[in-house]
SEGU-33070 format. One record per residue (C-alpha): x, y, z; residue in one letter. Coordinates in Angstrom, 1 decimal. Layout:
+--------+--------+--------+------+
!   east !  north !     up ! rest !
+--------+--------+--------+------+
!      X !      Y !      Z !    A !
...
+--------+--------+--------+------+
END
This chain:
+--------+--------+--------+------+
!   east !  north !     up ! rest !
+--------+--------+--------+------+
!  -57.7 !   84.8 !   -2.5 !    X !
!  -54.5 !   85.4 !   -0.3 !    X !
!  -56.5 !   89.1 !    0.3 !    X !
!  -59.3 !   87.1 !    1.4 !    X !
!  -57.7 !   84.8 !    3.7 !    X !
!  -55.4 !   88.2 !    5.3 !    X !
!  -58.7 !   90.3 !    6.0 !    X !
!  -60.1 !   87.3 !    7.7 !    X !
!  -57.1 !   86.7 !    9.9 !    X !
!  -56.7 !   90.2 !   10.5 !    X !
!  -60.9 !   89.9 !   11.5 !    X !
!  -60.0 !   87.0 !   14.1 !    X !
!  -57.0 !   89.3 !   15.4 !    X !
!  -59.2 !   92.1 !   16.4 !    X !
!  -61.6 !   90.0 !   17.4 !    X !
!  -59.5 !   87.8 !   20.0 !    X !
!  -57.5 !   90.9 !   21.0 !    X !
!  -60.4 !   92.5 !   22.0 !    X !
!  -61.4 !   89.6 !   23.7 !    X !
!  -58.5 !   89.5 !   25.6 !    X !
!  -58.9 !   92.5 !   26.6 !    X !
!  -62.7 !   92.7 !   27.9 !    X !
!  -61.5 !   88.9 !   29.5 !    X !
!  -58.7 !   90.7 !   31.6 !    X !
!  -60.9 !   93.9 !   32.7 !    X !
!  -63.8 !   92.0 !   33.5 !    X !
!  -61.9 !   89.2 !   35.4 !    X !
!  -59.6 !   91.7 !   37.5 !    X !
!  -63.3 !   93.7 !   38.6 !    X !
!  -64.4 !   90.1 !   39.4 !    X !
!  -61.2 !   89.6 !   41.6 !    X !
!  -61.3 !   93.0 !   43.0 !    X !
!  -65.2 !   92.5 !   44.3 !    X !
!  -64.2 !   88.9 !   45.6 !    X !
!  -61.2 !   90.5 !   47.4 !    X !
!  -63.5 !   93.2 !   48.9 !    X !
!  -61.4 !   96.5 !   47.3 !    X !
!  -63.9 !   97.4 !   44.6 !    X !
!  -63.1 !   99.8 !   42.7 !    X !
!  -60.0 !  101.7 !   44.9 !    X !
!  -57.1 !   99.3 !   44.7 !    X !
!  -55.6 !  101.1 !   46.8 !    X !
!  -58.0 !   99.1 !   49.4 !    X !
!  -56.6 !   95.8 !   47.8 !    X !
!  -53.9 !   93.8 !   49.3 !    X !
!  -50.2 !   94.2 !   48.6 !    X !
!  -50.7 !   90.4 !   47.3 !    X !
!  -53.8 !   91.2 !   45.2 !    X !
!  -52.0 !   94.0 !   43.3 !    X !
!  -49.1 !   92.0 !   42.2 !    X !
!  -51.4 !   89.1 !   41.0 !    X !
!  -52.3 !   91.9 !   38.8 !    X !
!  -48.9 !   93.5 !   38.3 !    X !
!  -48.3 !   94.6 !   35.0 !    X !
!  -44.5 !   94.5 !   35.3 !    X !
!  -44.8 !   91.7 !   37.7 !    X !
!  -47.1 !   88.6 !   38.1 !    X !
!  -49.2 !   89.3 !   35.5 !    X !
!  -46.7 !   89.3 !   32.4 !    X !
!  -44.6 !   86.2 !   33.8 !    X !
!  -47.9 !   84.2 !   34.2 !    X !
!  -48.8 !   85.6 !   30.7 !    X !
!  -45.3 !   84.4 !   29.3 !    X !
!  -45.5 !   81.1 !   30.8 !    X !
!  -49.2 !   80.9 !   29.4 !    X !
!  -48.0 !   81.6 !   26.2 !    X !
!  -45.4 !   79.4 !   26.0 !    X !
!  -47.1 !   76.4 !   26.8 !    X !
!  -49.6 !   77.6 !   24.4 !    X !
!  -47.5 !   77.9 !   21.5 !    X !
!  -45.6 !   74.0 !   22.5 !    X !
!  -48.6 !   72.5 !   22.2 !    X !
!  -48.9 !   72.9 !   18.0 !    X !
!  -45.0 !   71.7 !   18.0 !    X !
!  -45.9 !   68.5 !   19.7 !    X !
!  -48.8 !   67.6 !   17.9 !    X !
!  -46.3 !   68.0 !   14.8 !    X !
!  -44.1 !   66.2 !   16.0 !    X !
!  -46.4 !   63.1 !   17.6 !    X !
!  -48.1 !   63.1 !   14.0 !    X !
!  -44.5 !   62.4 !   12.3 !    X !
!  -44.2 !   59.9 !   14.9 !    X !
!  -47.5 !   58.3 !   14.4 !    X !
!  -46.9 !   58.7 !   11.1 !    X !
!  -43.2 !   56.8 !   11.0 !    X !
!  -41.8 !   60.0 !    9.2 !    X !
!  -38.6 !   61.8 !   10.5 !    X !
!  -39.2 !   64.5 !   12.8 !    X !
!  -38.9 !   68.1 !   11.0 !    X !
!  -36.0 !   70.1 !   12.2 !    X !
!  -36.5 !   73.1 !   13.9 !    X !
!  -33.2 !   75.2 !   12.0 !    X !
!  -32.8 !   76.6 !   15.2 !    X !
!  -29.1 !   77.9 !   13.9 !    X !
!  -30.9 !   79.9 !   10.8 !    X !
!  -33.8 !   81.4 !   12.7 !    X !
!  -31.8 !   82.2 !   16.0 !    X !
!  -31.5 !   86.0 !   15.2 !    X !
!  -34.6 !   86.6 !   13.2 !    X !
!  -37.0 !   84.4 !   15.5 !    X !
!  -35.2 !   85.7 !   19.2 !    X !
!  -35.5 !   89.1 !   17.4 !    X !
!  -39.3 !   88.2 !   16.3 !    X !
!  -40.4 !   86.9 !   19.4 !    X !
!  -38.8 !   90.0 !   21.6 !    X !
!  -40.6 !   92.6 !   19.4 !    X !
!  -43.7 !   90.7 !   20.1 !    X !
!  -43.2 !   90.4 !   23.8 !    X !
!  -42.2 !   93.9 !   24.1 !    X !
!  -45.3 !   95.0 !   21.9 !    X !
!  -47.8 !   93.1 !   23.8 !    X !
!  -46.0 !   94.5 !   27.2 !    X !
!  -46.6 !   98.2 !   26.1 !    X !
!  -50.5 !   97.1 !   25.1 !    X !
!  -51.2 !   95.6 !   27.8 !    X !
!  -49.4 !   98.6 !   30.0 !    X !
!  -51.5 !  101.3 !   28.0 !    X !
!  -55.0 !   99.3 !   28.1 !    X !
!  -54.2 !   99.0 !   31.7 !    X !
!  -53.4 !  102.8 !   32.8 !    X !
!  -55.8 !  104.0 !   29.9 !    X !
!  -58.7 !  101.3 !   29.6 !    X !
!  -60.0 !   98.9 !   26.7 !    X !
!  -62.6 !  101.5 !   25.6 !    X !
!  -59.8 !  103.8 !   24.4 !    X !
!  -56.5 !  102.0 !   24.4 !    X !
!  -57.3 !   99.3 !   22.4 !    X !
!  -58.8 !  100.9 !   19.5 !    X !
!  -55.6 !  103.4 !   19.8 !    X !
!  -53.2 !  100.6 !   19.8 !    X !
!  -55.1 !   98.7 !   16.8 !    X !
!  -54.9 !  102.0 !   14.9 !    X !
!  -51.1 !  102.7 !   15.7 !    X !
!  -50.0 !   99.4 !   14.8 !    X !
!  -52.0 !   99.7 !   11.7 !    X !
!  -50.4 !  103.0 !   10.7 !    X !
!  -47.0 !  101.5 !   11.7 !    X !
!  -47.3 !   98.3 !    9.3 !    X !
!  -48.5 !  100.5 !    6.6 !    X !
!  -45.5 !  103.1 !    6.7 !    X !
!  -43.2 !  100.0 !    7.1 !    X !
!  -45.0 !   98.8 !    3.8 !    X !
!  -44.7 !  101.9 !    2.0 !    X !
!  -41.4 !  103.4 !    3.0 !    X !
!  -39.0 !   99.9 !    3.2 !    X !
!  -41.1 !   97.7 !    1.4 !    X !
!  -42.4 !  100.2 !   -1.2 !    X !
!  -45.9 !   98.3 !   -1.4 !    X !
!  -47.2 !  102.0 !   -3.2 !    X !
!  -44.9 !  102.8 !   -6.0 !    X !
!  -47.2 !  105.4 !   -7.4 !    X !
!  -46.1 !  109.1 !   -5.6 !    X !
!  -49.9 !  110.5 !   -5.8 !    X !
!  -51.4 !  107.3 !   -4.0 !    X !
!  -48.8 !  107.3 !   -1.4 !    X !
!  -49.7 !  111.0 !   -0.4 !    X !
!  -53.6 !  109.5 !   -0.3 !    X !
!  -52.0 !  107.4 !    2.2 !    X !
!  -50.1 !  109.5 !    4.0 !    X !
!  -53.4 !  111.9 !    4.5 !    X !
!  -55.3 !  108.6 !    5.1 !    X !
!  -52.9 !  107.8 !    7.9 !    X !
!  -52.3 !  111.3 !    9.6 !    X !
!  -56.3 !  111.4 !    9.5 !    X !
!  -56.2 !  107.9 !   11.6 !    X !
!  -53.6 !  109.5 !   14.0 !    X !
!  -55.7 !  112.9 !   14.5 !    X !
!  -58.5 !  110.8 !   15.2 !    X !
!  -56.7 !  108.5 !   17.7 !    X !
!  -55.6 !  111.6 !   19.8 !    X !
!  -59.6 !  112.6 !   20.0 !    X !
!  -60.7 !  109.6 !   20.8 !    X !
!  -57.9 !  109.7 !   24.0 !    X !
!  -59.3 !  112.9 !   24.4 !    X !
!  -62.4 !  111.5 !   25.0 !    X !
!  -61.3 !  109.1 !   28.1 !    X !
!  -59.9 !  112.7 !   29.3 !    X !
!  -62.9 !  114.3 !   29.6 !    X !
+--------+--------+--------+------+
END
């Protein structure tokens, strides 16, 4: 059952990070054929390109965007204990400092360097690249600090499984090359 329920969220991962993806490349060629540039934005304005900044405009709008995102569960919390007449739940803020501040970097840094490499390399090739990298990455983690695969000769299966993935990422960048 918990299987079930973490290859169904994993499903709606992909799926909205893909999403997110086609959403952003689609929506900056909309801006650059309303701004006149087309497809050199090198034609487009100083101002344009910074809307679309990577290091700039675009992740401090993201940031912003996510954090009124992720307020909006926390309130509706919070009004239902209110509705509710309960005491508010507390936040531990002094327990979770480190590992949520620590949590929350990794995943700002990680979605920087995605949204960098779909950028310079394009959602055809960068997103399946960056899907299979993170998926090689958790499953090392598992196996090597977690030990998830106590048995030797199915952690060698994995190992071959995983260098396979990675062989296969490098062909498909390969691909955008050529």
């Amino acid at each position: 059952r918990k299987l079930m329920a973490g290859l169904v969220f994993a499903l709606f991962a992909g799926l909205f990070s893909a999403v997110q993806y086609g959403a952003v490349n689609l929506g900056k060629k909309a801006a650059q054929q309303a701004a006149g540039c087309g497809e050199d934005v090198s034609k487009c304005s100083p101002a344009f390109n910074e809307q679309f900044n990577n290091f700039g405009s675009w992740m401090a709008s993201f940031g912003i965007g996510a954090l009124l995102i992720t307020l909006m569960p926390l309130a509706a919390v919070f009004l239902e204990a209110k509705a509710q007449g309960q005491a508010l739940p507390k936040l531990h803020f002094a327990t979770m400092r480190v590992p949520g501040c620590t949590a929350g970097l990794l995943w700002v840094l990680g979605n920087f360097f995605q949204t960098a490499a779909v950028v310079r390399g394009g959602n055809a090739v960068m997103l399946p690249a960056n899907q299979a990298i993170q998926l090689v990455t958790s499953g090392a983690f598992g196996l090597l600090y977690y030990r998830e695969v106590p048995e030797p000769r199915r952690a060698v299966f994995w190992t071959c499984a995983a260098a396979w993935t990675l062989a296969f990422i490098i062909l498909l960048s390969r691909e955008k090359a050529s």
